[in-house]
C-alpha positions as CSV (number, residue, x, y, z in Angstrom):
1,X,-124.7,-12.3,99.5
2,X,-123.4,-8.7,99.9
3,X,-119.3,-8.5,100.8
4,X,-119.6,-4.8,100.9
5,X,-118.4,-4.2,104.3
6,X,-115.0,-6.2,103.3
7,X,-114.1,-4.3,100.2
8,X,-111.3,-1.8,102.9
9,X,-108.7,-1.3,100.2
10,X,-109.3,2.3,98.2
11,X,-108.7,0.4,95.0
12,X,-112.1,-1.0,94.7
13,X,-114.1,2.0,95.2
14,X,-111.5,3.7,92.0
15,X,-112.0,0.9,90.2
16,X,-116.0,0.7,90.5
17,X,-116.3,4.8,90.0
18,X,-114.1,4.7,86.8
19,X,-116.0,1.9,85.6
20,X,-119.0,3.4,86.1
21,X,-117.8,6.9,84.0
22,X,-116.8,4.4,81.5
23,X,-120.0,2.4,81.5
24,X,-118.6,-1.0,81.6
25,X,-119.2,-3.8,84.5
26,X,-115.9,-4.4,86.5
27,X,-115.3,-7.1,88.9
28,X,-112.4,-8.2,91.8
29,X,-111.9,-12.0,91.3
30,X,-109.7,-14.9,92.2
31,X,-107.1,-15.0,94.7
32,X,-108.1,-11.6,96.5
33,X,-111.7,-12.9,96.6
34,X,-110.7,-16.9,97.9
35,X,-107.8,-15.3,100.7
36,X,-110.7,-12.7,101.6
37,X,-112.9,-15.6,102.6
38,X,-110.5,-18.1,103.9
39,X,-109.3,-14.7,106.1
40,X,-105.7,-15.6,105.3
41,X,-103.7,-13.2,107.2
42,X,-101.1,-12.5,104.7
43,X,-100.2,-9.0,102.9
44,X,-101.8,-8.9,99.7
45,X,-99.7,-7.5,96.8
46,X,-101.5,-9.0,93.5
47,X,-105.5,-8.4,92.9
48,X,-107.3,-9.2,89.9
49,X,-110.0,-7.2,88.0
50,X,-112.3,-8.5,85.2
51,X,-114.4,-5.7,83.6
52,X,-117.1,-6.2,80.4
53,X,-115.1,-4.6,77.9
54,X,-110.9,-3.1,77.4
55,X,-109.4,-4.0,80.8
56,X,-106.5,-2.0,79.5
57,X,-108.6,1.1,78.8
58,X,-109.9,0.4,82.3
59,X,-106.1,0.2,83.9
60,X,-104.9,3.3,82.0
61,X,-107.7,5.2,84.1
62,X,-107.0,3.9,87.0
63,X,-103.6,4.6,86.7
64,X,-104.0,8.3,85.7
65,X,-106.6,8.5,89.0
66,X,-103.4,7.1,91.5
67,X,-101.0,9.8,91.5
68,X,-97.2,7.9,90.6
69,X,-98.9,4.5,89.5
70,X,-97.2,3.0,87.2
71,X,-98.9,1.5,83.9
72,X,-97.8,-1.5,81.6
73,X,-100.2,-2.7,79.2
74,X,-99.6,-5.8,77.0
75,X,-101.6,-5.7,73.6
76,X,-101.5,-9.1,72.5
77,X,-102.9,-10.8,75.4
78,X,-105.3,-7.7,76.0
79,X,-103.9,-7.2,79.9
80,X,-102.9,-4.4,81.6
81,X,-100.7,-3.9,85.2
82,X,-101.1,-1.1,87.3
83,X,-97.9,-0.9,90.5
84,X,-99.1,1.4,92.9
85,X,-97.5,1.7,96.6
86,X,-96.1,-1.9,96.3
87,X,-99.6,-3.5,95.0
88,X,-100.3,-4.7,91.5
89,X,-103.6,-4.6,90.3
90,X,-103.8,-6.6,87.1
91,X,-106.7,-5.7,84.4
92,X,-108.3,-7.7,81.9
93,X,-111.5,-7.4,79.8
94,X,-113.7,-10.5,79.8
95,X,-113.0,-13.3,77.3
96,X,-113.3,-16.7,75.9
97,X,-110.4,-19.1,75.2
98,X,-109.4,-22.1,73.0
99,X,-106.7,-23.9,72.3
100,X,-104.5,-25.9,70.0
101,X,-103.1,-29.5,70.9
102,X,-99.4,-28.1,70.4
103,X,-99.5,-25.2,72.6
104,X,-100.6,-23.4,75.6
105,X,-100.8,-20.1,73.9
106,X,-105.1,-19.7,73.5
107,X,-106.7,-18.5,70.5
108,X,-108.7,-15.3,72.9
109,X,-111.7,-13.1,71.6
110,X,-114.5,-11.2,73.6
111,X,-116.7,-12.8,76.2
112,X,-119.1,-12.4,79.1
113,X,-119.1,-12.7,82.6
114,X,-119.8,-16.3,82.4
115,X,-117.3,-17.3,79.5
116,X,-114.2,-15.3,82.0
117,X,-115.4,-17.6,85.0
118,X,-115.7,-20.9,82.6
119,X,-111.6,-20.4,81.9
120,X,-110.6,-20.0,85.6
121,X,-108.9,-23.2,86.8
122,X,-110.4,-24.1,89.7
123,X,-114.0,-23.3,91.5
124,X,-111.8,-21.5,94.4
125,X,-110.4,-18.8,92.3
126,X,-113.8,-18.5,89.7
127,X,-115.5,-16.2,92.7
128,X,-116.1,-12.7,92.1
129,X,-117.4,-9.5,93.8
130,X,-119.1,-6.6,91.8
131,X,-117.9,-2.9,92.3
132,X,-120.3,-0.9,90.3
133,X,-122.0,1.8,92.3
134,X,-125.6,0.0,92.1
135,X,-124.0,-3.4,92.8
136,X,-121.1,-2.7,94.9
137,X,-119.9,-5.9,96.8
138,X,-122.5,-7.9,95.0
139,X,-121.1,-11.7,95.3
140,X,-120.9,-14.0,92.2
141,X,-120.1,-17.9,92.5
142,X,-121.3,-20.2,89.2
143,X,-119.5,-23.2,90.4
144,X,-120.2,-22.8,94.1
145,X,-116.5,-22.5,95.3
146,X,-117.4,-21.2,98.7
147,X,-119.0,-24.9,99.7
148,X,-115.6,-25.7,98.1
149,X,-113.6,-23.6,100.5
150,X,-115.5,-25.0,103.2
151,X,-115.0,-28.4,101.9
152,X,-111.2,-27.4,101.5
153,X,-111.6,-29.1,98.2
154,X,-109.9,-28.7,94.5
155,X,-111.2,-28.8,91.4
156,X,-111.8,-27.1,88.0
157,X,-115.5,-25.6,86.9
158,X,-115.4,-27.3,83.8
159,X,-114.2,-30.8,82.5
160,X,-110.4,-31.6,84.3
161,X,-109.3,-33.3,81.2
162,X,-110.0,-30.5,79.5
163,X,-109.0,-27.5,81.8
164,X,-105.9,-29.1,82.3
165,X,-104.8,-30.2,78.3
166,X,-105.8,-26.5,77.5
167,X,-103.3,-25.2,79.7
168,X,-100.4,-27.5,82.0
169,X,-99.6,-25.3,84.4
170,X,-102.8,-25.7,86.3
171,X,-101.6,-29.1,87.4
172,X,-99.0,-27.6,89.1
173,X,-101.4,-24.8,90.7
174,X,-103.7,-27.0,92.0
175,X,-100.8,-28.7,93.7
176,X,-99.8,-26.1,94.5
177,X,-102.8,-24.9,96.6
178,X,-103.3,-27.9,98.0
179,X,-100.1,-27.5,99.6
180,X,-100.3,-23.7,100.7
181,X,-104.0,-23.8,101.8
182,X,-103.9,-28.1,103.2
183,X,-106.6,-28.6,101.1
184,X,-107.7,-32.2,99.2
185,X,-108.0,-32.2,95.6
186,X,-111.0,-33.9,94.4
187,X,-110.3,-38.0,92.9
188,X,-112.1,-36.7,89.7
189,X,-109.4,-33.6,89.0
190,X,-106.6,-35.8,90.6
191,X,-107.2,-38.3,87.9
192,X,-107.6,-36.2,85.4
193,X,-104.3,-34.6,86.7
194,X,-102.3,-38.4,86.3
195,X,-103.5,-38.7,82.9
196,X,-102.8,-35.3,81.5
197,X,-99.2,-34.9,83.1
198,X,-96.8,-35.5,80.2
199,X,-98.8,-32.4,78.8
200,X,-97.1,-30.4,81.4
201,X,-93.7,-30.7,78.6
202,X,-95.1,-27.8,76.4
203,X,-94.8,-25.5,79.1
204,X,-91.5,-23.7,79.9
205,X,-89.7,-24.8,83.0
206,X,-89.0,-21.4,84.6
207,X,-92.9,-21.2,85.0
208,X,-93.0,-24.9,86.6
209,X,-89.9,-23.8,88.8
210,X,-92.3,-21.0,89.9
211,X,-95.1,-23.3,91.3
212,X,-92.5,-25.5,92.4
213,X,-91.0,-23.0,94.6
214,X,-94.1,-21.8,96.3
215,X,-95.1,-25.6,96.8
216,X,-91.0,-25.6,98.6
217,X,-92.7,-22.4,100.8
218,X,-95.9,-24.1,101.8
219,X,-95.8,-24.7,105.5
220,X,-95.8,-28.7,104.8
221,X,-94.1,-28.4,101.7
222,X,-93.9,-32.7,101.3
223,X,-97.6,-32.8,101.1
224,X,-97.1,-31.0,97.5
225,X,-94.5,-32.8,96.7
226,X,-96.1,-36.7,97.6
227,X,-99.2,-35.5,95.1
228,X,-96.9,-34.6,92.7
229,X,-94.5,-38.0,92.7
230,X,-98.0,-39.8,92.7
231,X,-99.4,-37.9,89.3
232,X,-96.2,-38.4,87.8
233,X,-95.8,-35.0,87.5
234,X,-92.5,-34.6,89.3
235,X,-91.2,-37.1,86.9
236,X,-92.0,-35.0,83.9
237,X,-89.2,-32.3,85.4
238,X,-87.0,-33.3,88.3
239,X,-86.6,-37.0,87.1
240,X,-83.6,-37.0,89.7
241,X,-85.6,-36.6,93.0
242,X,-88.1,-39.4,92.1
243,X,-84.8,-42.2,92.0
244,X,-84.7,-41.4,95.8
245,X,-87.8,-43.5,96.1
246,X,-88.0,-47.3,97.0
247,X,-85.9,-49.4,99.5
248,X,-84.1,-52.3,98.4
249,X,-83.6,-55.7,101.2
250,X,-80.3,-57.7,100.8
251,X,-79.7,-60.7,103.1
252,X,-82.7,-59.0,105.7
253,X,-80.8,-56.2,105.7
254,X,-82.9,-53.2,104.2
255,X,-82.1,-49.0,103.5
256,X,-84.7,-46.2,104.1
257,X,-86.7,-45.0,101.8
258,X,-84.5,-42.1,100.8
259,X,-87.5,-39.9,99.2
260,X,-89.7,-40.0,101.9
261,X,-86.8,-39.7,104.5
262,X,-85.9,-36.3,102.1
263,X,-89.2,-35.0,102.8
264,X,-89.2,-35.3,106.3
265,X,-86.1,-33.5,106.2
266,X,-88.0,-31.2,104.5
267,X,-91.1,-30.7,106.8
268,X,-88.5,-30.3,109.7
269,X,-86.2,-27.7,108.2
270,X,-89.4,-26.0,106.8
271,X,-90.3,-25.5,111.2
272,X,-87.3,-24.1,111.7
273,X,-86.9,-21.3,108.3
274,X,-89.3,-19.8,105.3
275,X,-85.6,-19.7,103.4
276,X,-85.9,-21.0,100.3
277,X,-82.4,-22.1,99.3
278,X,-81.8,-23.7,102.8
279,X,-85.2,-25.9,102.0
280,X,-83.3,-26.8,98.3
281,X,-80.0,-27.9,100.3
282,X,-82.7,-30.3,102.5
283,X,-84.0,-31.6,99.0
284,X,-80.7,-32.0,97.8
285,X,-78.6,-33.4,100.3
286,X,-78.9,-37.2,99.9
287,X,-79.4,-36.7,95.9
288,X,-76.9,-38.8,94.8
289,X,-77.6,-41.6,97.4
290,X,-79.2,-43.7,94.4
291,X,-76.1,-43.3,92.5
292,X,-73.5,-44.5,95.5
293,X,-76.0,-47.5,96.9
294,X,-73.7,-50.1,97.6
295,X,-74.4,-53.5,99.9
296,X,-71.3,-54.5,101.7
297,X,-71.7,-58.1,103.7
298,X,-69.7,-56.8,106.7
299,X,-71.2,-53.1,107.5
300,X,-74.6,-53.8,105.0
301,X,-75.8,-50.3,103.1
302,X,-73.5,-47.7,101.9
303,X,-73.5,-44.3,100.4
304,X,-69.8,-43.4,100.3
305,X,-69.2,-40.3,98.8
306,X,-73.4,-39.2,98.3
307,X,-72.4,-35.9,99.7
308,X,-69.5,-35.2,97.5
309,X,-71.3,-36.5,94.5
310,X,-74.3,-34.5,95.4
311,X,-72.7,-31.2,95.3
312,X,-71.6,-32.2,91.8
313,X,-74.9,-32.8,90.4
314,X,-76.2,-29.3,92.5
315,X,-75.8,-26.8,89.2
316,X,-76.7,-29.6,86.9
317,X,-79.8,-29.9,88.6
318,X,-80.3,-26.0,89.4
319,X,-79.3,-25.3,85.4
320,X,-82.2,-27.7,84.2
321,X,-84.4,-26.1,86.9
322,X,-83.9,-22.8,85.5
323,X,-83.0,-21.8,89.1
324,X,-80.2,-18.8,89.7
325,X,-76.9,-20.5,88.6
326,X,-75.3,-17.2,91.0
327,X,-74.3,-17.5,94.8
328,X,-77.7,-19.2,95.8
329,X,-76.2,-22.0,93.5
330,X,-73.3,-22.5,95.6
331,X,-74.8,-21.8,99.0
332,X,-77.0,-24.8,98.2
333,X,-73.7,-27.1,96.9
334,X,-72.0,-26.0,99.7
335,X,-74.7,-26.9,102.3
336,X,-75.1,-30.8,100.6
337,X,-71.3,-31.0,100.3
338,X,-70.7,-30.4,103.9
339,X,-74.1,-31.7,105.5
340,X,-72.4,-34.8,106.9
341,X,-69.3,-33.3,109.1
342,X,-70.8,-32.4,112.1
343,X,-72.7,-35.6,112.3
344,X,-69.4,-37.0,112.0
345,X,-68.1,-34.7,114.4
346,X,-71.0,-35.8,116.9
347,X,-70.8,-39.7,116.6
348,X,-66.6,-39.1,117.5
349,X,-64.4,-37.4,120.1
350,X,-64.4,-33.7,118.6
351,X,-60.9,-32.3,117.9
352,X,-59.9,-28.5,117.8
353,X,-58.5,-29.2,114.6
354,X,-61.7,-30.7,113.0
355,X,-63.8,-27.4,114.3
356,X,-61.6,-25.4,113.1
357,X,-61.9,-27.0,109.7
358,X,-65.5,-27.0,109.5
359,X,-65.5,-23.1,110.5
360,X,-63.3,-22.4,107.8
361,X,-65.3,-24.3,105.1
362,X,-68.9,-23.4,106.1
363,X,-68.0,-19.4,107.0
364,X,-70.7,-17.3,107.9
365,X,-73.2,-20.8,106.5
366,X,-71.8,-22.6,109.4
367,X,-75.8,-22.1,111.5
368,X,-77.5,-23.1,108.3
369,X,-75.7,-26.1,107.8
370,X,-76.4,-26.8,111.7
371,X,-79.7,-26.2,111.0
372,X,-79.6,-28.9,107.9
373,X,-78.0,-31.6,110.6
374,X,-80.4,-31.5,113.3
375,X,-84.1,-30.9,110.5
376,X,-81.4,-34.8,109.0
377,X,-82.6,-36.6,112.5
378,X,-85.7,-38.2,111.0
379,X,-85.0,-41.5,113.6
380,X,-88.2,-42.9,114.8
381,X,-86.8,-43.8,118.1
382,X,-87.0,-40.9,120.3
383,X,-83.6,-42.1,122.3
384,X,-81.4,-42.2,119.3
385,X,-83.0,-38.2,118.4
386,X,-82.2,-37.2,122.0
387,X,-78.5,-38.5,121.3
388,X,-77.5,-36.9,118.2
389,X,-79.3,-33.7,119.4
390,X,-76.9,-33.8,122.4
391,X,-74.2,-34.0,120.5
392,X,-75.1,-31.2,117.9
393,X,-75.5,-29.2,121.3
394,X,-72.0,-30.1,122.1
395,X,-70.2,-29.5,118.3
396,X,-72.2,-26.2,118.6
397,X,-70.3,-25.4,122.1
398,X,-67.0,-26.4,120.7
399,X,-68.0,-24.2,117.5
400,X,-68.6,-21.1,119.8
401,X,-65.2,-21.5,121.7
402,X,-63.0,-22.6,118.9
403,X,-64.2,-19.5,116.9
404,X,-63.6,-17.2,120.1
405,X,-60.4,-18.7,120.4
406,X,-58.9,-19.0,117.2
407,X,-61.4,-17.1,114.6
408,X,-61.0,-19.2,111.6
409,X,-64.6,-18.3,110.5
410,X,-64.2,-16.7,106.8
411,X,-60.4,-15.8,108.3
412,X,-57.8,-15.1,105.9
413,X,-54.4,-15.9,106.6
414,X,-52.1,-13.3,108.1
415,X,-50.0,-13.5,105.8
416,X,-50.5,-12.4,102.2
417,X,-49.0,-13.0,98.5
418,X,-47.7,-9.2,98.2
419,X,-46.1,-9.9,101.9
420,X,-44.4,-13.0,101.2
421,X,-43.0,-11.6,97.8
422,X,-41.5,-9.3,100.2
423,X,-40.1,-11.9,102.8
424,X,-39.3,-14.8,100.1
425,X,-36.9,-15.1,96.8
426,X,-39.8,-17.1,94.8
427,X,-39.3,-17.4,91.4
428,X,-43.2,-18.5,90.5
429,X,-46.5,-18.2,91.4
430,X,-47.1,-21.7,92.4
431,X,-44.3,-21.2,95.3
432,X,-46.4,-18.8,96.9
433,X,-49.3,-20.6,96.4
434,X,-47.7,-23.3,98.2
435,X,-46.0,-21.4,100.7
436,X,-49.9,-19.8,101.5
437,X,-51.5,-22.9,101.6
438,X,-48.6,-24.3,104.8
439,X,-49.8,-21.4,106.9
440,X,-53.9,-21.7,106.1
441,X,-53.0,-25.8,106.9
442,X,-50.8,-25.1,109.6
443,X,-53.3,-22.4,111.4
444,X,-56.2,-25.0,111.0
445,X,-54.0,-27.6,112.5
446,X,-53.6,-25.7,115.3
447,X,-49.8,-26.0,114.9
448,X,-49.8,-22.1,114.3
449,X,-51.5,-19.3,115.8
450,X,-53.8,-17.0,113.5
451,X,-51.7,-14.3,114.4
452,X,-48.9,-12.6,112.0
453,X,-45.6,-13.2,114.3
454,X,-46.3,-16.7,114.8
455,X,-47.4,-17.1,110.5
456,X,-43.6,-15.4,109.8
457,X,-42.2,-18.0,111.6
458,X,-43.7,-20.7,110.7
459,X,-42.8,-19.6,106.6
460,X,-39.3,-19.1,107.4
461,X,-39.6,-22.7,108.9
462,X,-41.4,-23.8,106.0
463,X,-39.5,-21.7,103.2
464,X,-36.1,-23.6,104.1
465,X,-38.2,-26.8,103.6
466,X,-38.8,-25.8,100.1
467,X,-35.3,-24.4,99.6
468,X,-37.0,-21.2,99.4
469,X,-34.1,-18.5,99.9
470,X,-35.6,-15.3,102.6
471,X,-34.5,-12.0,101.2
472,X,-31.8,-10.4,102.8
């Protein structure tokens, strides 16, 4: 089999002709290869080359041949990267690996052909093409991954138990894959994958985070995450997400099965946006549901409080992640802290004042957290999902002409600390503070206009209240 004709990409024919001046065999394999078959129309940034011999002599050539490319070689592990035009070619000469109980780091020395397809993980990613002159597009397949692709199957060349003890991560990859490409992994490497998962400790999280995230980016992201809660893998790193699962029945009165409901929330949020941090609020925003479970006789289950306690545990949870601890952070805590008020606002009669409040707090988040509500309807009764997305409809209306009519979205009051200083005789800090706070409550409330002759007012009002002299 001759893939020739699908080899488009200028890189290969470089690659093949500075292999041949060197004399060495060089090779495209893994994830270009397996996306090249599947015909995965995606832009490809990251391509793999194998050659028989230095892979970073190979790369430096390369590089000199692409005018601006820009070269990084890394001694130790005896691979080199090449950036050119927004693509990364990564080089690496052939080899064998072993490796010790205690770590994932292998023990690497020369090899063949054969012994660099034997390490690959899985029998999708061990396919190569040839791109020497003489053998240009020539195909290679050992373990017979194309039947695999067909099959849409996962599994590892070589023995499971051991492709997966030698290095951890894999578990997570072939999750990982399964999720981005709906494939099945085979029982044999799924078993192998439930016994080997407390291996998965001696790797470091921010890698796991990595596969975890792309598994969050699949389009069906809670296939992923149902293989890995039935390995035990998602145990061995976010211990916190797996107490969602299980329902507990009190006097015939049962709750949902908060995990599963989580990832429906998932699935539906994942239809409407490829954001990442909006897909972590829709993991996080019943977190702390286990924690607040509380039976009452008159009203049955109760979660008082889960979204307040929630966006507590939201940098505990992104800090043992390893994810960004910056404004992500809070845009996901905000999200799970607020995820409940417009459902409240669409089970009620909706007051100005409450709109207003809920623009204030979410700001420019305020679609997002929309978003969050309606991806939350996860009723199987399609009359009860045609109510509440009614009344978002109608909280979203009110939204639109309370902010028209009052912007309070991100507003500021009219008023500032340097202005009252001006206006007031305060003798502290905290009497502005206060004094600022009346006219952000007071604007919410509706009492006050957001304008700045109405706000002066309403502190001269409120100053006298607080025996707060004006200046003369």
């Amino acid at each position: 089999m001759n893939f020739q004709k699908n080899l488009n990409n200028p890189i290969f024919k470089i690659v093949g002709e500075i292999s041949d001046k060197l004399n060495i065999s060089s090779y495209v394999v893994g994830g270009w290869v397996r996306d090249m078959l599947l015909d995965r129309k995606r832009k490809v940034t990251d391509i793999d080359f194998v050659c028989i011999g230095s892979g970073i002599e190979l790369a430096k050539n390369v590089a000199k041949e692409l005018k601006g490319a820009e070269f990084k070689f890394f001694k130790n592990f005896g691979t080199a990267m090449v950036n050119f035009n927004g693509e990364n070619y990564e080089f690496v000469g052939a080899r064998k690996e072993s490796y010790r109980d205690d770590s994932r780091k292998p023990l690497v020395e020369d090899g063949s052909l054969d012994d660099d397809q034997n390490r690959r993980d899985f029998t999708i990613n061990a396919m190569s093409i040839q791109l020497n002159k003489h053998q240009y597009g020539n195909f290679i397949d050992p373990f017979d991954g194309i039947k695999d692709l067909e099959r849409k199957i996962i599994k590892t060349p070589l023995d499971p138990d051991i492709t997966f003890s030698d290095d951890p991560l894999r578990m997570m990859r072939a999750v990982r894959f399964a999720s981005e490409l709906n494939f099945i992994i085979s029982e044999k490497t799924l078993n192998a994958i439930s016994r080997n998962a407390k291996r998965l400790s001696i790797i470091s999280q921010e890698r796991i985070t990595d596969e975890l995230n792309k598994i969050i980016l699949s389009e069906v992201p809670s296939q992923g995450f149902k293989i890995l809660f039935n390995t035990k893998l998602l145990h061995e790193f976010f211990i916190e997400f797996t107490y969602l699962q299980g329902v507990e029945i009190i006097n015939n009165h049962a709750h949902k099965d908060n995990f599963y409901h989580t990832l429906e929330v998932l699935d539906n949020i994942s239809l409407k946006t490829s954001d990442l941090w909006l897909r972590w609020a829709a993991i996080l925003h019943d977190i702390a549901k286990p924690q607040t479970k509380k039976y009452e006789k008159i009203v049955g289950w109760t979660f008082h409080a889960h979204e307040f306690i929630g966006s507590k545990m939201t940098p505990k949870i992104f800090k043992k992640l390893k994810l960004p601890l910056n404004h992500k952070m809070q845009y996901v805590k905000k999200l799970v802290s607020l995820h409940l008020r417009p459902i409240v606002l669409a089970q009620e009669v909706v007051t100005d004042s409450a709109i207003r409040r809920l623009l204030f707090d979410a700001g420019n988040d305020i679609e997002d957290l929309m978003t969050l509500c309606d991806a939350d309807i996860t009723s199987k009764n399609p009359n009860k999902v045609k109510k509440y997305l009614s009344n978002f409809q109608l909280v979203r209306k009110k939204l639109l002409e309370v902010e028209e009519k009052d912007r309070v979205r991100n507003f500021q009051p009219p008023v500032d600390g340097n202005e009252i200083m001006e206006m007031f005789v305060v003798s502290s800090g905290k009497q502005i503070g206060l004094l600022k706070h009346a006219i952000k409550e007071a604007i919410l409330d509706g009492i006050v206009k957001n304008e700045k002759t109405d706000a002066i007012e309403f502190l001269k009002i409120k100053a006298k209240e607080l025996n707060i002299e004006i200046v003369k």
